[in-house]
N, C-alpha and C positions, 0 to 999 in steps of 0.2 A: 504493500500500500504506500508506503513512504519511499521506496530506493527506485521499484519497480517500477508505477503507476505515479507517481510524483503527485498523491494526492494534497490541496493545499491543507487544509485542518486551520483555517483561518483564526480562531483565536490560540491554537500551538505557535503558529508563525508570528503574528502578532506579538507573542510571551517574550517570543524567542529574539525578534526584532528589538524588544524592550530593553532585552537582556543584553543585549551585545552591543546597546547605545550607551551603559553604562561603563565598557571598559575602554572607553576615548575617553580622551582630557577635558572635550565639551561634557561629553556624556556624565560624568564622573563630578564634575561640576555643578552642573545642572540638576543629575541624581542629590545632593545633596540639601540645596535648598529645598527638592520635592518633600525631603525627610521631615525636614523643620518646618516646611509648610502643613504635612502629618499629624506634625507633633503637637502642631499650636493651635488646630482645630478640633486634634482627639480630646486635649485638654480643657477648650472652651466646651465640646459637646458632653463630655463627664461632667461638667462640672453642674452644667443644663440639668442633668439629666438627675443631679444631688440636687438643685435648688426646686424644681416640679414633685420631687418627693414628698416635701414638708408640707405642701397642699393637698396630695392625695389619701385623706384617710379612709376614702373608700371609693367604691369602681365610678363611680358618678362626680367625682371631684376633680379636683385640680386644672392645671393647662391641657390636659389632653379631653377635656368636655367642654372647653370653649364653644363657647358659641356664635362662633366669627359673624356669622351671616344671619343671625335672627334666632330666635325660639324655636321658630316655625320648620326654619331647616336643619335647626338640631337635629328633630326630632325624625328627620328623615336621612339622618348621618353627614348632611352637608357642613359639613366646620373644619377649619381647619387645627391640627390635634399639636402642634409645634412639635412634631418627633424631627430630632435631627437625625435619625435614621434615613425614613423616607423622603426626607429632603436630599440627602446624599445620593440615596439610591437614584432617585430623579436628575440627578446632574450625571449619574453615572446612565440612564436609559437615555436609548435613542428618543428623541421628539414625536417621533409617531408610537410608540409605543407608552408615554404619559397621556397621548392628546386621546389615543384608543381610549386607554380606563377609565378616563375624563367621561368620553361618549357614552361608552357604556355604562357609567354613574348614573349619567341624566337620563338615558332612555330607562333604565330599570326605576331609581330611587327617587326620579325626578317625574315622570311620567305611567310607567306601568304598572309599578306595587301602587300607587295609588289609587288609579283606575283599578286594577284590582281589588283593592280595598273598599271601592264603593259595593262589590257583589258579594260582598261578606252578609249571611245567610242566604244567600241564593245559591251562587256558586260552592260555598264549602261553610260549617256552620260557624253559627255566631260564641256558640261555647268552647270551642275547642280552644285551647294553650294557645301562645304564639309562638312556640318552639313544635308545635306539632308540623305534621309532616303534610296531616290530611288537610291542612289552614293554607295559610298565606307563605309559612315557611316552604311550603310543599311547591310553590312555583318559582322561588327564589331559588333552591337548591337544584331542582331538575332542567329549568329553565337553562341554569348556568351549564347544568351537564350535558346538555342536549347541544349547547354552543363550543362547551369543549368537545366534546365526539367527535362534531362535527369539520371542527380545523383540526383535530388530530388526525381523522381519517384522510382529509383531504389530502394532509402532507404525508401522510404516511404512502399514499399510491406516488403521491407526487413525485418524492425523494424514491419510491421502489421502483420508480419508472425510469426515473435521474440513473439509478444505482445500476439495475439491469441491462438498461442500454449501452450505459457507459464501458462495464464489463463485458458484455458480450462481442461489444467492438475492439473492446482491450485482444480478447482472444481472437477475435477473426486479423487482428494485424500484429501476428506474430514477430515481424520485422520492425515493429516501432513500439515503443514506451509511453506513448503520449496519447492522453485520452480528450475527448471534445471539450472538457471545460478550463484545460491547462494545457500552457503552449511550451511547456519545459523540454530541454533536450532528457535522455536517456542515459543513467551514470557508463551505460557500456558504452557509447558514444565516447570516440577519442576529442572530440573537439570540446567536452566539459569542462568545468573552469578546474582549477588548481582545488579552487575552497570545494568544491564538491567531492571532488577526488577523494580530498582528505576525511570528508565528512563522511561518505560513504565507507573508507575505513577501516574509521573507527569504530562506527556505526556496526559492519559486520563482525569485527574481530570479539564484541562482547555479547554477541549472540546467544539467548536462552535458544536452550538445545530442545527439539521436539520431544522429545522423550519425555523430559522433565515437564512441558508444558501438559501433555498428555495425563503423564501420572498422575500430577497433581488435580487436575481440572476431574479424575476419575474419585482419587483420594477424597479429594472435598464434595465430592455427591456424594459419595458412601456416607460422609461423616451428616452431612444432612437429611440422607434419607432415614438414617439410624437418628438422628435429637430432635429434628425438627415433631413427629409425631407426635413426640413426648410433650412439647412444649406447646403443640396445638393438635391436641385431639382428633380435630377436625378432619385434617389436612393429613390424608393417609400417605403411607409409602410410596406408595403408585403413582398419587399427585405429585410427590416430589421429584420421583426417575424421570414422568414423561416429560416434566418442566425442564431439567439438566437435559433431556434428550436431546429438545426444540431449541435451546438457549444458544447454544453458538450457532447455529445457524442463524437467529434473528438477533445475535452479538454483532457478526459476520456484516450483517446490513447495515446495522445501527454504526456500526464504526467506516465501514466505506460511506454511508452517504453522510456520517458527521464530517468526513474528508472531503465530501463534495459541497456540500453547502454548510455545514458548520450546525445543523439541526439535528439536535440525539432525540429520537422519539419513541427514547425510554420508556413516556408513560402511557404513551398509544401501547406498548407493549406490554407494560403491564396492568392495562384495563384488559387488553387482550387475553390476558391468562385469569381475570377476577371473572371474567363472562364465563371462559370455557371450562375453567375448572369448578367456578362456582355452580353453572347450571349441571355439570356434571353430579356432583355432591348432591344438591337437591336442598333445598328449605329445611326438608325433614333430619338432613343427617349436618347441619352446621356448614350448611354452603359460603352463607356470608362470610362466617369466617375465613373457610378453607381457600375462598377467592381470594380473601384479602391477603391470607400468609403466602400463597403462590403468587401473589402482586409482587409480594415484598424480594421472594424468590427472585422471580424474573427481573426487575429492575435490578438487584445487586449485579446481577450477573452482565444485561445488556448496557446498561448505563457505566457498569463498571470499560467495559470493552473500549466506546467511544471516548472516555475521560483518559483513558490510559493509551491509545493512539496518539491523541491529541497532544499528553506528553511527552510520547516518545519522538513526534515531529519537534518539540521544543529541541530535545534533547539532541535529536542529528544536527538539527542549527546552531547550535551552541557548544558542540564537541562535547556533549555528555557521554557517561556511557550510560546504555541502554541497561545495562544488569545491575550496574549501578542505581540507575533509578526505579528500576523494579522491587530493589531490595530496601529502598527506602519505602515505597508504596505497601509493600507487605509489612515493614513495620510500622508506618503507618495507620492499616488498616486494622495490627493488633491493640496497638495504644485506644482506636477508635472503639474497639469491642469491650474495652473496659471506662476508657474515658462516658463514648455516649450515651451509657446507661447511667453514670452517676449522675452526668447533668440533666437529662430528663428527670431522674428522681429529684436533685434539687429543684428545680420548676412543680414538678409536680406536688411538692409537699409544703413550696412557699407561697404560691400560687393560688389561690381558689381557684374552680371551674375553668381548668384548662381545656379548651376544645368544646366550650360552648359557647352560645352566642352572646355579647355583650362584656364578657370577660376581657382581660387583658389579653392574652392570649387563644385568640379563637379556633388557631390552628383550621381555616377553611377548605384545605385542600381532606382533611384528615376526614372532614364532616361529607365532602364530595366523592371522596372515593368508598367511603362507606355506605354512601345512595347508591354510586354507581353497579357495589358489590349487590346490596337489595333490587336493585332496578331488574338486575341480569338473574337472579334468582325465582324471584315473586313475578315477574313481570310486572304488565302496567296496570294491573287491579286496584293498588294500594294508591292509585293518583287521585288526586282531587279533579273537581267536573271543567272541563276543558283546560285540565295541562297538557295531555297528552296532546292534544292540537295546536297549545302552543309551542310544546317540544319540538313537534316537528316542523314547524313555521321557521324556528329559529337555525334548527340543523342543516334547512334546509339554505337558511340566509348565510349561515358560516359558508357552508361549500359555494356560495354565490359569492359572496365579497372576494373570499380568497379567489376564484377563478376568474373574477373582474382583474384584479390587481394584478395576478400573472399575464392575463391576456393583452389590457391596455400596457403596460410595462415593457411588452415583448412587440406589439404592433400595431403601438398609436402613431409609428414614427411614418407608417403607411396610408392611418387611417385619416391623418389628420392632418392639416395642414401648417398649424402651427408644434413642431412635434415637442420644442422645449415648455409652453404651457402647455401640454398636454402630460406630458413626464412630469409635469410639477404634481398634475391632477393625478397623475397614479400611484405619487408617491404620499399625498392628503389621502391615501383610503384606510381605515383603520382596519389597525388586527383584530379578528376575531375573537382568539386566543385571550387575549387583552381585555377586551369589551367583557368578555364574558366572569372574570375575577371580579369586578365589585357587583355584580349581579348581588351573590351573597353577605359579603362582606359587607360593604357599603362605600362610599364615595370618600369619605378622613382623607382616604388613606390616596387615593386615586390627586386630589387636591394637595395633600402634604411633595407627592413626586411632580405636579405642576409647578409648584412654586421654586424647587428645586431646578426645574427646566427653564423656568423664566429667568431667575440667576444668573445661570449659564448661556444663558441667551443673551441678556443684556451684558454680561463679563465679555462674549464675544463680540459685539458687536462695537464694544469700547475701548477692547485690548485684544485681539484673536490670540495673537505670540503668545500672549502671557497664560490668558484663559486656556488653550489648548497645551501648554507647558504644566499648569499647577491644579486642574478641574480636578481629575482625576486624581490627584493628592489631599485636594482639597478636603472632596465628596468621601474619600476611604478616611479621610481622619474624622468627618461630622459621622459615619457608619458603628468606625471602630467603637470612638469614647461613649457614643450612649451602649454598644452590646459588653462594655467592660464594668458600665455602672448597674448591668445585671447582675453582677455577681454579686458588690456588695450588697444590694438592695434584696437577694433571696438569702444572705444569711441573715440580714436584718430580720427578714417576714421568720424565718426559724427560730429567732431571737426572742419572738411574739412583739418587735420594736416596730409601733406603730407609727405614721406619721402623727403628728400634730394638732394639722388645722385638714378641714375639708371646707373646699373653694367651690362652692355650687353657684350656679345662676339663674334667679327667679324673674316671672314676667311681673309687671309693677302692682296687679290686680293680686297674684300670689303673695308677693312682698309684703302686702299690705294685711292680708291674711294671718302670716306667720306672725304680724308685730300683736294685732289682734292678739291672736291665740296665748304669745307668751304674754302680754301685758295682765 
């Protein structure tokens, strides 16, 4: 994939690009003020993230329940929540991909749950929880999943179609190296540069041997077909072997077309395994489950694949070795089997209501893929009175938007006569993908990565050199310092060390209520 096929693996090159601007004198220079520009927003954003503490003395308080934009839009999650997280994150996302969630904010939180809210007892009853499923929650969750299916499939044929073609022509021109989306020469090719030469190598000289790859890939099924049962009932032996069977085969893809377009469609793959093993299993023998722990299955395996090519393209660009960073990844991956269970338990024990709705931590993909595990078991019985029409309304919008956007993209320059306002217009179409995340969630968070885009929109516009020199330093230190003020604040909640004061906001008719009540 890397020597043979010269796949690019766009953000390994990119890494790898980053990497080797640091060992010139500009490079190395430059690296350094990025440090200290790191350093002095991790610290502003820590510090943030200590001073909104002493406000929240419960889920409803402090700067993150602000209510930027009115009462009114509070109460439909429009406000903005001052996380310097997602503000960072926003400076770090493309503009079309803030301006999507944005869209899909308004059309859901701003437009649809309301309108649906007026058919409350008609449509689904007026008693029911607002965390039920058969309610209002019931069309935010499905709604959202029916919009993710639907762009996962899309790219999943897209990128297999990318993948297939591109291979099948790899082998019908056995005299050439070069596939249709990269115009690289061929390391066997004498006319390659010197840096290639070399890079190729080294690149072979530290070669994992098949054997060893083999063994182990067998090793490590044994060992999960034997624990995994134990640890989920559910999720028989059989489920486990057929998943390792099918896994490197849909590894295999997942890493050549992350080489080809830089899209891992991991969890197109592992809804893939939550439908077939789950409707397998059956409702009656712990299907939901058994779908979900072969979700978990399959993504280690094919997500693992594409992350670790895309390494190893850093690694040939940078004169790594390859066994060398293998052997890092494996211990890695062991620190992680102990590490990521202690900090989930820390959250879990400082936390209230991890992975429900309104909580600090909603965890909405967790809530998503466990509808989607029910969806593929139960089928559509369990939906309230016209979601399933809107599911498929939506699934069926996903697969339109995306194939507007490739189509205009690829042959507006034909259709149209102005083809650079036209290229503008393809590149304004929002992700689906995108759109469909504050479906459930709600818009905070959609608005917190706007303001971050706007930022860096006005940085560039009034400095580009500098703003594209420090963004990216900028945005990872507002990231880092509030995910570092997690820590203290979950030994604090184990502490039972409350905040303080709780910072609420009432309308003036309430206000007046509460001074009544206490006088």
């Amino acid at each position: 994939m890397i020597i043979d096929y010269k796949l690019i693996y766009p953000s390994g090159t990119a890494t790898a690009n980053l990497i080797n601007s640091f060992h010139t004198p500009q490079g190395a220079k430059l690296a350094k003020k990025q440090v200290k520009a790191l350093g002095k927003f991790l610290s502003f954003s820590f510090m943030w993230g200590f001073f909104q503490w002493f406000f929240r003395a419960e889920d409803s308080c402090g700067f993150a329940s602000f209510p930027t934009f009115g009462l009114e839009a509070y109460k439909n999650r429009f406000y903005f929540d001052f996380s310097a997280s997602y503000v960072g994150i926003g400076m770090i996302c493309p503009y079309i991909v803030n301006i999507s969630l944005l869209i899909g904010a308004i059309l859901s939180w701003g437009i649809l749950w309301p309108l649906i809210g007026t058919k409350k007892g008609d449509w689904y009853s007026a008693k029911l929880e607002p965390s039920s499923l058969h309610g209002l929650q019931g069309y935010k969750v499905f709604i959202a999943i029916a919009m993710i299916l639907g762009d996962g499939l899309y790219n999943f044929f897209k990128v297999m179609s990318i993948t297939t073609s591109s291979f099948l022509q790899k082998l019908h021109e056995k005299d050439t190296n070069i596939i249709p989306v990269v115009n690289q020469l061929s390391p066997t090719n004498p006319s390659l540069s010197y840096d290639d030469h070399r890079r190729t190598e080294l690149f072979l000289k530290d070669q994992i041997p098949t054997w060893a790859a083999v063994g182990c890939y067998i090793a490590i099924a044994a060992i999960s077909i034997a624990t995994l049962p134990h640890i989920f009932p559910q999720l028989k032996w059989y489920y486990v072997l057929v998943v390792y069977i099918f896994a490197p085969v849909l590894a295999f893809c997942n890493a050549y077309g992350a080489g080809l377009t830089d899209w891992s469609l991991a969890s197109t793959y592992g809804k893939l395994a939550i439908f077939t093993i789950g409707a397998w299993a059956g409702a009656s023998h712990g299907g939901v489950l058994a779908g979900l722990a072969a979700c978990g299955v399959m993504l280690s395996i094919v997500q693992t694949a594409a992350d670790l090519m895309g390494d190893f393209k850093t690694g040939y660009l940078t004169l790594a070795s390859p066994r060398s960073m293998f052997v890092s990844q494996v211990i890695g991956t062991a620190m992680g089997c102990v590490i990521a269970p202690c900090v989930f338990w820390l959250f879990y024990k400082a936390f209230d209501g991890i992975g429900t709705l309104g909580s600090e931590y909603p965890a909405p993909y967790a809530i998503i893929y466990r509808n989607t595990a029910i969806l593929g078991v139960e089928g559509f019985s369990s939906l309230p009175r016209n979601c399933l029409t809107l599911c498929y309304v939506f699934f069926a919008g996903a697969i339109l938007i995306n194939l507007v956007r490739d189509v205009v993209g690829k042959k507006v320059a034909t259709c149209i006569p102005i083809p650079a306002a036209a290229a503008k217009m393809a590149r304004l179409i929002p992700l689906p993908m995108a759109m469909a995340i504050p479906f459930y969630i709600g818009p905070y968070f959609a608005i917190d990565m706007c303001v971050g885009s706007l930022i860096l929109f006005v940085w560039q516009k009034t400095n580009q050199a500098k703003a594209d020199a420090f963004a990216p330093a900028v945005a990872s230190g507002l990231i880092c310092g509030d995910g570092i003020w997690t820590l203290p604040q979950s030994v604090l909640a184990l502490a039972k060390v409350n905040p303080p004061i709780c910072m609420k906001f009432l309308s003036r008719k309430m206000n007046m209520k509460v001074d009544e009540f206490l006088s």
